[in-house]
N, C-alpha and C positions, 0 to 999 in steps of 0.2 A: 614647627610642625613635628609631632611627636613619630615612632618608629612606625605607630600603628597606621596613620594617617599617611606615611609617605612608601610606603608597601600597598595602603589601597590605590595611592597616585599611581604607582609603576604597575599595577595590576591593572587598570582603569583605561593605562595608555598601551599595554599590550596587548588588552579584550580589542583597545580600538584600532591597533595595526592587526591585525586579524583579522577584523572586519573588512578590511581595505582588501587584505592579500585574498578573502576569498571573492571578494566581489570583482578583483582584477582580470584580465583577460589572460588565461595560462595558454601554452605552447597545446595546439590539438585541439582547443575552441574552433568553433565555428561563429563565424560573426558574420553579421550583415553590415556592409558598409557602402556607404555614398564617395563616391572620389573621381578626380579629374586631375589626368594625366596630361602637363604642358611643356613642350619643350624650354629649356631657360632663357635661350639666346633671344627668341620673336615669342613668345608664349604661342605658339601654335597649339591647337588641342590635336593631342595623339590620340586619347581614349578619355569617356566617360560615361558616368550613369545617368548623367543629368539631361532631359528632352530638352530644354531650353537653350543649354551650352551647346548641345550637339546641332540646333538648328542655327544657331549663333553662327556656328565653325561652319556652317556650310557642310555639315558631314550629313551623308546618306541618310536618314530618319525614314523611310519607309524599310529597309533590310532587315534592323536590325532593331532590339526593345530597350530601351533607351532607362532601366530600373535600378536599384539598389542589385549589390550579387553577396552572395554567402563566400565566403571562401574557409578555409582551414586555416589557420596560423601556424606556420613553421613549417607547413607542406609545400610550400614551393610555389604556390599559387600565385603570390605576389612577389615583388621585388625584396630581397635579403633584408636592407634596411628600412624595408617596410614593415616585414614581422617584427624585425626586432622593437620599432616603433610601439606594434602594438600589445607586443607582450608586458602585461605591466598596465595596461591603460582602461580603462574603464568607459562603460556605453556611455555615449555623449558626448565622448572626448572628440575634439577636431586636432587638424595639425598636417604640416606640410612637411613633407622627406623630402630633399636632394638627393638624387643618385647621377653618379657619374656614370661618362658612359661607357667605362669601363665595365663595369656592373650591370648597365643597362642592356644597349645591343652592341657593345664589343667600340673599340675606336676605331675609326678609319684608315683600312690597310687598303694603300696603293695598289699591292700586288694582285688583288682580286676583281680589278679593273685589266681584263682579260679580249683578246682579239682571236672572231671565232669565225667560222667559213658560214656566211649568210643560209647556205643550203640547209644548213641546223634550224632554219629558221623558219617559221610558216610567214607565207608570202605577204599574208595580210597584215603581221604586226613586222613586217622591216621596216620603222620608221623610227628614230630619237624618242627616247620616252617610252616605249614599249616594255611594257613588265614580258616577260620570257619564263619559259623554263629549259634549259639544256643540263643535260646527261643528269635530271637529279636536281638541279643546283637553279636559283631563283635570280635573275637579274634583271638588268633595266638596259637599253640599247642607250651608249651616247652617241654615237654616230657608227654611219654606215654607210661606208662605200666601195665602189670596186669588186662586189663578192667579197668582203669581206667586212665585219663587225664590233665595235668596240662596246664591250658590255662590264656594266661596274654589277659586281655579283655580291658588293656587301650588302647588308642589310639597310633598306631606306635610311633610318635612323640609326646607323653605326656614326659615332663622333660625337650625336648629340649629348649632351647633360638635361636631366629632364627635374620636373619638379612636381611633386605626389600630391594633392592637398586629397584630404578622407575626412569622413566624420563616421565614427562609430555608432549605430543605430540598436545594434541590439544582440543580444547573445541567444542562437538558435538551439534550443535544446530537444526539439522536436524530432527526433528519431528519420522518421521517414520523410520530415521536407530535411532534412541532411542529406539523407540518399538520392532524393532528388536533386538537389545542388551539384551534389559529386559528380553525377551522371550529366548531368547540367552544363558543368563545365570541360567533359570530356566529348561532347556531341551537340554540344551549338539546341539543345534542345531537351527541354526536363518533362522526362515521359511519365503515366502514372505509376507510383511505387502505393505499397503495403505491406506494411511485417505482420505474420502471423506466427503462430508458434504450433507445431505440428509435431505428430505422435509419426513416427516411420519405422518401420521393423529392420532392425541389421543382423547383420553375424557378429560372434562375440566368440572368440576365441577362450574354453574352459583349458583350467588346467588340471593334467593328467597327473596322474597317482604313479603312471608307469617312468619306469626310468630308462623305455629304451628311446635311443636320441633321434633315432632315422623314423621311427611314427611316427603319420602323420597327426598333427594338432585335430582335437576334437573341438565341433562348434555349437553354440547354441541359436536361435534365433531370440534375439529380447526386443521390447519397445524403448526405446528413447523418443526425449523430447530436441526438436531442431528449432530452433529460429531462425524464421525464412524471411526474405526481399522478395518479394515477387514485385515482375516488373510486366509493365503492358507493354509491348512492343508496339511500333509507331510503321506506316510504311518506311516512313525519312530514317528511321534508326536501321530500319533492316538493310537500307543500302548504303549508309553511312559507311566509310570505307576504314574509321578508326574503328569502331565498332566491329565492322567486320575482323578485322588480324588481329583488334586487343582485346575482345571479350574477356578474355579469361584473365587477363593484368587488370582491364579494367573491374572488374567483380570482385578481385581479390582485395583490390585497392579498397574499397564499399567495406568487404567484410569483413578489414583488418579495423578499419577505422571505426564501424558501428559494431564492434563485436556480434556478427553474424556467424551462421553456421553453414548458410549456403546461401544463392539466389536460385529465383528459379525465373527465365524469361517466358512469356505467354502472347501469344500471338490469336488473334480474335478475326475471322475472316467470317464478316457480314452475307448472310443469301442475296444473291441476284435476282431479286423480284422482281416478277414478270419473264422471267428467261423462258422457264419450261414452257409459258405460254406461245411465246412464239413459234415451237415447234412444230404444232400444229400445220401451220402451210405447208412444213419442209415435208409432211406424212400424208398430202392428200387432204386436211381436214381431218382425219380418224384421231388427231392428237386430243382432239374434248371432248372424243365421242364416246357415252357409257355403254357398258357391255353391252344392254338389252338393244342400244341403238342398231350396235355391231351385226349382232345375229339376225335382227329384223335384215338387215341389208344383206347377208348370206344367202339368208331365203331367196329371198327378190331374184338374185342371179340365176338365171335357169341354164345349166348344165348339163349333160346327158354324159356320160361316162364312157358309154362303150362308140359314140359318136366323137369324142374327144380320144377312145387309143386308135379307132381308125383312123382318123386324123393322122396321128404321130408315126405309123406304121407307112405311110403312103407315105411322108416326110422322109425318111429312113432308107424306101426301098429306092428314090430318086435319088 
């Protein structure tokens, strides 16, 4: 093979490692993937997106949507040596991660197997097996006697070792089903989104010719352009309780990650039709009645004036 021909080969072979690298899934993709989460030791299923597995496992199927989910890559969304998995892999790929449970939910600490005064406890769940909450902290009853309570407060599956299988479906490059995901995964519920890109007027700090330092800066008013998230507010989201204290983490999170310039939340309260109508009884009838009705019925009442202040006068003088 002569110079010229093994320079096209090495040209040829790194057009085509190129091709790879960009069609690889990088750190900050958003991908859609399928996967089922099973413990190593019994394959129990913990988590999955599969309706069929999840009826299999006897797990709750009417709660909860049983679908593929978007995640981020490298956000933390999944298990560490999950991203690491997927960095590098391409739609299509399947494959199974081992995570210890180290990694996973922590190993099994004895010491968090804790004895607490039953009074902590509402009456109806003192029994073995009771998931709890005290002071914060989420545990399970093993037993309970005497007024008092023995509650293991690791995590269900702290000790487990679990085993990942995923399949990669596809790389979401969709702007606003991203921000829906995002939101998605921080409120159990993906409300409607839209980006628009908006003209808004600011103040703009000019600079002064003057060189004294204690004047105040002069402004101007200009137009800029914002790209905006708007999001439709949901009842469920408005009482959502993350939502409530993380608004402003979670927003930020949206408009670091989809390079946004704000959000803007919008809340839509539908009319109560038929309400005014009911009124009507509370008023007599006079609630549907049109002017000309009203005056007709004025007339009608025969009043006399000065037989109505004698009236009130004799009232007065008793």
């Amino acid at each position: 093979m002569s110079d010229e021909q093994q320079a096209d080969a090495a040209e040829s072979q790194a057009d085509a490692e190129d091709d790879v690298a960009e069609d690889a899934i990088q750190d900050g993709d958003f991908v859609r993937l399928a996967y089922t989460l099973r413990t190593t030791d019994d394959g129990r299923v913990v988590d999955t997106t599969d309706q069929e597995t999840a009826e299999e496992a006897e797990i709750d199927t009417d709660e909860y949507e049983f679908e593929p989910r978007v995640i981020v890559v490298g956000a933390g969304h999944v298990f560490e040596s999950v991203d690491e998995a997927l960095i590098g892999a391409e739609v299509g790929d399947t494959g199974t991660v081992d995570i210890a449970a180290a990694e996973a939910f922590g190993e099994y600490d004895d010491d968090e197997v804790r004895t607490v005064s039953a009074n902590k406890i509402d009456e109806e769940s003192r029994y073995p097996g009771a998931q709890i909450q005290i002071d914060g902290e989420q545990g399970q009853i093993v037993t309970i006697v005497s007024g008092r309570a023995r509650v293991d407060f690791n995590h269900p599956l702290a000790g487990e070792d679990l085993e990942y299988d995923y399949e990669i479906l596809d790389v979401v490059d969709d702007r606003e089903e991203q921000a829906a995901s995002m939101l998605e995964m921080y409120l159990q519920e993906a409300p409607e989104v839209w980006i628009e890109t908006d003209t808004v007027e600011e103040e703009e700090v000019v600079e002064s010719d003057e060189d004294d330092e204690d004047a105040e800066p002069e402004t101007e008013t200009v137009e800029v352009e914002k790209e905006t998230l708007y999001i439709e507010a949901t009842p469920q989201m408005t009482m959502n309780q993350q939502w409530l204290f993380s608004k402003q983490q979670i927003a930020q999170d949206v408009m670091d990650r989809l390079d946004l310039d704000r959000v803007i939340v919008q809340e839509t309260i539908d009319g109560m039709g038929g309400m005014m109508g009911g009124l009507g009884g509370m008023m007599g009838g006079a609630g549907g009645a049109a002017p000309e009705d009203i005056e007709e019925a004025i007339e009608d009442v025969d009043v006399d004036a000065d037989e109505l202040a004698d009236e009130l006068d004799a009232d007065l003088e008793e």
